[in-house]
C-alpha positions in Angstrom: 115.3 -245.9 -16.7 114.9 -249.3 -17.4 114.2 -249.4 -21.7 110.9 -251.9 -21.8 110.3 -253.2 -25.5 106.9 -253.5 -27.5 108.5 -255.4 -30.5 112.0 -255.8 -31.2 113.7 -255.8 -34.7 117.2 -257.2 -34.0 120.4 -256.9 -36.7 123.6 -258.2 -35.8 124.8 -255.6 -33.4 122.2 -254.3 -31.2 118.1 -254.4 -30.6 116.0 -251.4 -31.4 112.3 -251.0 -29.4 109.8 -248.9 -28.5 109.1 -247.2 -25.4 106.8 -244.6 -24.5 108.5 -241.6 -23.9 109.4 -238.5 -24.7 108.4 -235.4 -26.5 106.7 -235.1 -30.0 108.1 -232.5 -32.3 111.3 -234.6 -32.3 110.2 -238.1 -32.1 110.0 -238.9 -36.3 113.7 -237.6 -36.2 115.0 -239.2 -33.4 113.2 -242.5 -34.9 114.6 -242.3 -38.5 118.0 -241.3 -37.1 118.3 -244.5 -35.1 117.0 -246.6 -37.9 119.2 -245.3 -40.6 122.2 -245.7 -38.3 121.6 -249.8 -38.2 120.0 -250.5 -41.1 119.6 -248.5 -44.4 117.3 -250.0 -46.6 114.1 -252.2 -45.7 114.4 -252.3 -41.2 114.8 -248.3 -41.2 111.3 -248.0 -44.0 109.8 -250.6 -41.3 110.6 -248.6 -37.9 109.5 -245.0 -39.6 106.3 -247.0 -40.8 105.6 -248.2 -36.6 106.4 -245.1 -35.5 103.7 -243.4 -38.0 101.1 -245.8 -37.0 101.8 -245.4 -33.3 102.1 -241.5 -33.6 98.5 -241.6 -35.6 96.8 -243.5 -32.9 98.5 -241.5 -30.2 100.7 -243.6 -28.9 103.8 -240.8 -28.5 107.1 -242.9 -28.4 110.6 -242.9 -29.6 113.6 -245.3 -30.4 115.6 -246.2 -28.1 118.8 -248.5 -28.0 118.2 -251.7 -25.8 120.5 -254.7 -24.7 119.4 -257.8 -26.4 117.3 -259.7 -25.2 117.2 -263.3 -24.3 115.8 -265.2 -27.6 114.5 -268.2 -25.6 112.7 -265.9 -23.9 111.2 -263.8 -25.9 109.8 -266.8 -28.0 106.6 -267.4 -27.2 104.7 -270.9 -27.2 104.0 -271.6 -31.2 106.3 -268.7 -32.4 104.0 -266.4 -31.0 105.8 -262.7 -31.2 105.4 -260.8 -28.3 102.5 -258.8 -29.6 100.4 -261.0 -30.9 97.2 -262.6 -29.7 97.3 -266.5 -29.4 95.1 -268.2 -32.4 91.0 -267.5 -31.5 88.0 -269.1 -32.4 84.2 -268.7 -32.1 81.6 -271.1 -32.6 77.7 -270.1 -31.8 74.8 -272.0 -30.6 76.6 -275.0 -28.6 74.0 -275.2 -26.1 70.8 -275.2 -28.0 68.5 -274.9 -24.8 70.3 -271.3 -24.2 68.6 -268.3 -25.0 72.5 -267.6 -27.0 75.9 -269.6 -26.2 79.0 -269.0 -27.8 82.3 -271.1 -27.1 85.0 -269.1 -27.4 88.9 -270.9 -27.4 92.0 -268.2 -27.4 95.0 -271.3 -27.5 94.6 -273.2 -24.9 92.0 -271.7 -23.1 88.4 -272.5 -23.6 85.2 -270.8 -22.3 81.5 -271.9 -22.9 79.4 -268.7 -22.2 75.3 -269.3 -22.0 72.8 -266.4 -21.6 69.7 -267.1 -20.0 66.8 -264.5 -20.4 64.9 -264.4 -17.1 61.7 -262.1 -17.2 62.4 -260.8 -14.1 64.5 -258.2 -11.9 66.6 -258.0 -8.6 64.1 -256.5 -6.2 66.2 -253.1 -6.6 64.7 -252.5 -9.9 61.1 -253.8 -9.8 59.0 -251.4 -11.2 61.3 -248.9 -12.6 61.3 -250.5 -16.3 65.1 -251.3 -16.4 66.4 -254.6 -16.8 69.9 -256.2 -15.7 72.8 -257.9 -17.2 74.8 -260.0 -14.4 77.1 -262.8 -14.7 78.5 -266.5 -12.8 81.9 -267.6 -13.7 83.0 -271.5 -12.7 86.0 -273.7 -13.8 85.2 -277.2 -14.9 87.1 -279.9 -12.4 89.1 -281.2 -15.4 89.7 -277.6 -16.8 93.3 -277.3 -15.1 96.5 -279.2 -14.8 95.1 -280.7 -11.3 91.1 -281.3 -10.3 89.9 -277.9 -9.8 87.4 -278.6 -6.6 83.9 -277.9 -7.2 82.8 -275.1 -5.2 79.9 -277.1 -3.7 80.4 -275.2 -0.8 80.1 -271.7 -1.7 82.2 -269.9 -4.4 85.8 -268.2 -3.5 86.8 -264.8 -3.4 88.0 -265.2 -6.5 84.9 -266.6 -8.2 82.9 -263.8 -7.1 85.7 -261.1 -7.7 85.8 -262.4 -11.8 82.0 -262.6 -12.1 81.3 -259.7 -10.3 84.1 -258.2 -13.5 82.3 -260.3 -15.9 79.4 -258.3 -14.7 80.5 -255.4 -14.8 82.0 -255.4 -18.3 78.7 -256.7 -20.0 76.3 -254.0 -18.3 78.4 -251.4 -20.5 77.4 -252.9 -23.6 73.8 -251.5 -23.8 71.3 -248.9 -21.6 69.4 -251.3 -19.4 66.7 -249.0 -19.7 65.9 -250.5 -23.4 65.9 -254.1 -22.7 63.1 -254.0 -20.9 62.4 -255.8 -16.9 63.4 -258.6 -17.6 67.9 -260.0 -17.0 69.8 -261.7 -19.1 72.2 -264.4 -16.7 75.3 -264.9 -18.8 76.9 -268.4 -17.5 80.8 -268.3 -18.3 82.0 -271.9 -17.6 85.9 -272.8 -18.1 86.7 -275.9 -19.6 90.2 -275.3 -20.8 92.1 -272.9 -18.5 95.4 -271.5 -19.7 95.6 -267.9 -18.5 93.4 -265.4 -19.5 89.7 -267.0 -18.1 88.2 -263.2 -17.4 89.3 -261.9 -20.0 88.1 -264.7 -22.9 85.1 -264.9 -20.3 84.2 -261.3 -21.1 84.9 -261.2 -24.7 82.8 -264.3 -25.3 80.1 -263.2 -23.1 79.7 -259.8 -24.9 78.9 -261.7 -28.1 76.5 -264.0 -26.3 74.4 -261.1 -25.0 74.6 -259.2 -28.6 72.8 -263.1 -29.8 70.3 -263.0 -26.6 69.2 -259.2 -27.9 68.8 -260.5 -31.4 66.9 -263.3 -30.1 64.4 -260.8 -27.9 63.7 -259.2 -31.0 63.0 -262.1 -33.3 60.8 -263.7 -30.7 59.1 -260.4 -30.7 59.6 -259.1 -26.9 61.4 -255.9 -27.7 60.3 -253.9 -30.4 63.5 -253.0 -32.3 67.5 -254.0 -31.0 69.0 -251.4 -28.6 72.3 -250.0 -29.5 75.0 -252.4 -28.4 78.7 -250.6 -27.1 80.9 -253.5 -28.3 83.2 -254.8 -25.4 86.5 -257.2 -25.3 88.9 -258.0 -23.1 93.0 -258.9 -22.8 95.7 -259.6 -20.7 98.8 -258.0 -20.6 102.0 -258.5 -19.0 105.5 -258.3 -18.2 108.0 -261.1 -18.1 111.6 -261.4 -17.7 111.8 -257.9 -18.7 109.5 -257.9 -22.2 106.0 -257.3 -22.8 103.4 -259.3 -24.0 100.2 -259.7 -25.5 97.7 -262.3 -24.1 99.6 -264.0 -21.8 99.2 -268.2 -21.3 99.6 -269.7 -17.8 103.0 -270.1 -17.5 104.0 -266.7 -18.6 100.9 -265.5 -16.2 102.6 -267.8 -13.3 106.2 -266.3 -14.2 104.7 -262.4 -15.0 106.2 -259.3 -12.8 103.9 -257.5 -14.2 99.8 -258.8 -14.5 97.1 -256.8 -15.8 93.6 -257.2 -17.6 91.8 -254.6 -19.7 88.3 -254.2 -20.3 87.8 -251.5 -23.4 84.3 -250.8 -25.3 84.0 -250.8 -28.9 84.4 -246.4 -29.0 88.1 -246.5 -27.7 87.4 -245.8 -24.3 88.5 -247.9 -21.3 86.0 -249.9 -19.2 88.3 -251.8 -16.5 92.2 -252.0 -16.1 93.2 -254.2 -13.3 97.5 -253.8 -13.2 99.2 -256.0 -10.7 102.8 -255.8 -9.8 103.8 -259.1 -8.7 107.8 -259.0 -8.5 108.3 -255.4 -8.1 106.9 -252.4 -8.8 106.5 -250.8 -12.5 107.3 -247.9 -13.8 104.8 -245.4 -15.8 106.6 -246.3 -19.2 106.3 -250.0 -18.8 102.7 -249.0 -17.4 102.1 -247.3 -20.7 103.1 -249.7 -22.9 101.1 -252.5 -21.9 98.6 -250.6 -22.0 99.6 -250.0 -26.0 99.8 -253.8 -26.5 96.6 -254.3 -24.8 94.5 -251.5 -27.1 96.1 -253.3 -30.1 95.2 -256.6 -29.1 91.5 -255.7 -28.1 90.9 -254.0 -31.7 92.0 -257.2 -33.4 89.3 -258.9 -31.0 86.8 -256.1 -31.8 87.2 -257.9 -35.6 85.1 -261.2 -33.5 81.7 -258.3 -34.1 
């Protein structure tokens, strides 16, 4: 089995990480026995603290001795550590003629997301006092390292397979059945592309529509806001061997392993989209991306 880290605390002989495996009644032993063995004092207090947070969130794993790993590697663009989120920023109200915009930037990549409240419904649901949340995604010609083409002449299959997700993912948030007939159209333009479009798409969009149901309620259309599910979105991957967090375009381009997560604000999984693109993965490396994406969407969830 091939030993897939989460995080890696390194001394001068070996490399200890996490995989998930394993069964539970021996897991805290098996943990503190491997980090006493290579470090007495503060690394082995620092792996029995992971393993206690993991094992109270359910995330079963155990220690396990691993080759090191390639430094140059495993450093990340701006000293980012394999599990952590690149730096994010929100700013509200950028296009004042919206009904709600928010720009959100995760590094490099930037997304402009408008909602436009439309007091009408697809023909599907006229008459039936439910509204609709739906979604269009575009990239701006200057938003990637060569012209992206304007799709002037209909949009790709890829277009309509990340707006159709974008969709998707925001319709979670709230029952359509309290918003009234009426849809909110939430616009998700790129600007700056550097991995993770969807995913920064959806987490930015989600606040736009929580602004847009605020705003229905100030201006007096809906009596009182409707619960909102929070919902966010991450990429995770695997590349050259080690998980990460959030991945940028080149470690997206160089990834043999590509997935997106879609989670609501409860803990519970919306959309997971895994990809393998070198070769196929196993259900431990399956499993911990999956832990690196849940840790990276609660950090997000911090955005609400």
């Amino acid at each position: 089995m091939v030993a897939v880290p989460t995080k890696v605390y390194e001394n001068r002989q070996s490399t200890i990480g996490l995989i998930c495996h394993g069964s539970v009644p021996s897991l805290h032993a098996f943990a503190s026995r491997r980090a006493e063995h290579h470090s007495r004092n503060q690394q082995a207090k620092t792996c029995r603290e992971t393993f206690r947070r993991h094992y109270e969130r359910g995330f079963f794993i155990h220690f396990a001795m691993l080759p090191h790993t390639n430094k140059g590697r495993t450093m990340r663009n701006n000293n980012r550590q394999p599990d952590c989120l690149r730096p994010i920023s929100i700013e509200r109200g950028v296009q004042y003629q919206a009904d709600a915009s928010v720009l959100i930037r995760m590094g490099n990549t930037h997304v402009l997301c408008g909602v436009s409240i439309e007091e009408k419904v697809p023909p599907f649901l006229q008459n039936t006092g439910r509204g609709w949340i739906t979604a269009e995604y575009g990239v701006l010609p200057c938003a990637t390292n060569s012209r992206y083409r304007r799709e002037t002449q209909g949009q790709s299959g890829r277009t309509m397979e990340i707006q159709r997700l974008i969709g998707r993912s925001l319709r979670m948030m709230v029952d359509l059945a309290t918003i009234g007939e009426r849809t909110l159209r939430v616009d998700c333009d790129v600007i700056n592309a550097d991995g993770g479009t969807r995913t920064a798409s959806i987490t930015g969009g989600a606040l736009a529509v929580r602004d847009a149901l605020q705003k229905l309620v100030a201006d007096k259309k809906l009596e009182k806001l409707p619960e909102i599910l929070p919902v966010a979105a991450i990429s995770a991957g695997i590349v050259d061997g080690t998980p990460l967090l959030d991945l940028d375009y080149a470690e997206d381009s160089a990834a043999e392993t590509d997935a997106n997560f879609v989670m609501a604000g409860d803990g519970r999984w919306i959309e997971i989209q895994a990809t393998a693109e070198d070769r196929p993965f196993s259900d431990e490396a399956y499993m911990v991306i999956t832990t690196l994406a849940r840790r990276g969407i609660a950090e997000l969830f911090r955005l609400w």
